[in-house]
C-alpha positions, 0 to 999 in steps of 0.5 A: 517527410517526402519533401524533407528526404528530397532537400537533403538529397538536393543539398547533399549533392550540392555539397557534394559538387562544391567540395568536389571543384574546390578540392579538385579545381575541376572548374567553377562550380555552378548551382543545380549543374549535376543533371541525373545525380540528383535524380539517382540521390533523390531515389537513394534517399527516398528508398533508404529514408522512407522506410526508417521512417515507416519503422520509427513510426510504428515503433512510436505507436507501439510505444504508445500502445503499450503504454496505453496497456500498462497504464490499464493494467495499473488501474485495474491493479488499484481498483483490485486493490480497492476491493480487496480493502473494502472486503478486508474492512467488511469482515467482523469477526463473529466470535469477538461479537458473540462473546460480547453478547453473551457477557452483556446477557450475563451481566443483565441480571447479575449487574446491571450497571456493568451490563448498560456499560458494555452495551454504551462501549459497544456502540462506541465501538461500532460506531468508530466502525462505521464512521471510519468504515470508507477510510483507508487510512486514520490517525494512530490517535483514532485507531488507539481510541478503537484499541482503548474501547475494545480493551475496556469491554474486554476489562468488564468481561474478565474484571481483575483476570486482564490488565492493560497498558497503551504507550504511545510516543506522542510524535507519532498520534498525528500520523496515518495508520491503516484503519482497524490494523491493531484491533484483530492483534489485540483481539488476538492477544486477549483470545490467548493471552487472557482467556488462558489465564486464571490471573495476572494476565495482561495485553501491551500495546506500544506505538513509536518512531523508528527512523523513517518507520513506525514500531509497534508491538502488541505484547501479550501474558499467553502461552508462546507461538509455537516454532509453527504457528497457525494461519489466524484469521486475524493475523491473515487478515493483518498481513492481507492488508499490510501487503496492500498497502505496503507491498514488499515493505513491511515487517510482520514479525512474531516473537517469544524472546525476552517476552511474547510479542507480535511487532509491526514495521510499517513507513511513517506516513503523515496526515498530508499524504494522499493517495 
């Protein structure tokens, strides 16, 4: 850079020299004839350059740096991220597993076939849990499967009391879903929307496009959200999620006009996206 800074200073005052004897007709020019001028430009350059220089450098490097810091903080945003998934998908809510368990000790002796029935569904269940426990995303094709298992436990424990209907737009069972974000919805429509009901109750799960989103709505037969409603585990946990992974672009929406629903905007993401 020091070399740099004295070949401009030389060829300024060469310049210089030549413009000043052609304009001026002060003689002929001749090379290298300006004796100290080049000294005093070559200590003009060197004292104003060198320290830009110096400047612009550390900028760089402090560029750099932050740089560095920024790209840390992300990773260890992303691993936070991680483990608060891993911590989302490691909580099993212990009243859907007591309640199934008391119904299978009900069943043993008042029907057993039923009884055997549920225990098959359960392990169906657990082993969907186990086998999509490391994944952050599965098809909606999978996740319904989920859906349809703990909603036929729930059809054996309640008999003619539940009722329950799945449509899904077939466009949309090859994209990727967060894994286990419909269970503890539906798990809450039936805890509401079944459990208070003598009769005719029924839970509605529906999945389709919308644009560039997905819809989905898990409509229920139980008594409205009141104008307050309490922070479930559930839904917390749904929302925890969704926050996530989609963070400032989701919709969690609970609604009781025209019928009670909770309601689901989340992107369309397909099978061939990673991350």
């Amino acid at each position: 850079m020091i070399a740099l800074l004295i070949l401009v200073a030389l060829a300024g005052s060469e310049i210089m020299f030549f413009v000043q004897s052609f304009l001026w007709k002060a003689g002929k020019y001749q090379w290298f004839n300006g004796g100290n001028i080049y000294v005093l430009n070559i200590l003009i350059v060197l004292v104003t350059g060198i320290p830009i220089y110096v400047s612009e450098e550390w900028k760089s490097l402090l560029n750099s740096r932050i740089l560095n810091q920024q790209y840390r903080v992300l990773e260890l945003e992303q691993q936070k991220t991680a483990f608060e998934l891993e911590l989302l998908r490691a909580k099993v809510n212990p009243h859907f597993l007591y309640n199934v368990h008391n119904t299978i000790a009900g069943l043993i002796s008042k029907d057993p076939a039923k009884a055997e029935e549920m225990v098959l569904l359960l392990s169906k269940f657990f082993r969907f849990t186990l086998n999509k426990n490391s994944a952050t995303f599965h098809s909606v094709h999978d996740e319904l499967a989920i859906i349809q298992t703990y909603l036929d436990m729930q059809k054996i424990r309640f008999g003619n009391r539940m009722h329950y209907e799945i449509n899904t737009d077939p466009e949309t069972l090859s994209l990727q879903i967060p894994s286990f974000i419909l269970q503890p919805v539906v798990e809450n429509a039936v805890k509401h929307g079944i459990e208070k009901k003598v009769e005719n109750g029924f839970v509605k799960v529906e999945i389709k496009p919308d644009g560039e989103n997905m819809l989905i709505t898990i409509s229920d037969s139980g008594p409205e959200f009141s104008a307050t409603p309490g922070a479930g585990m559930g839904l917390q946990m749904v929302r925890s999620k969704l926050g996530l992974l989609y963070p400032g672009n989701f919709t969690l929406e609970l609604n009781n006009e025209p019928e009670k629903y909770v309601r689901i905007i989340i992107p369309k993401r397909n099978q061939n996206v990673a991350g």
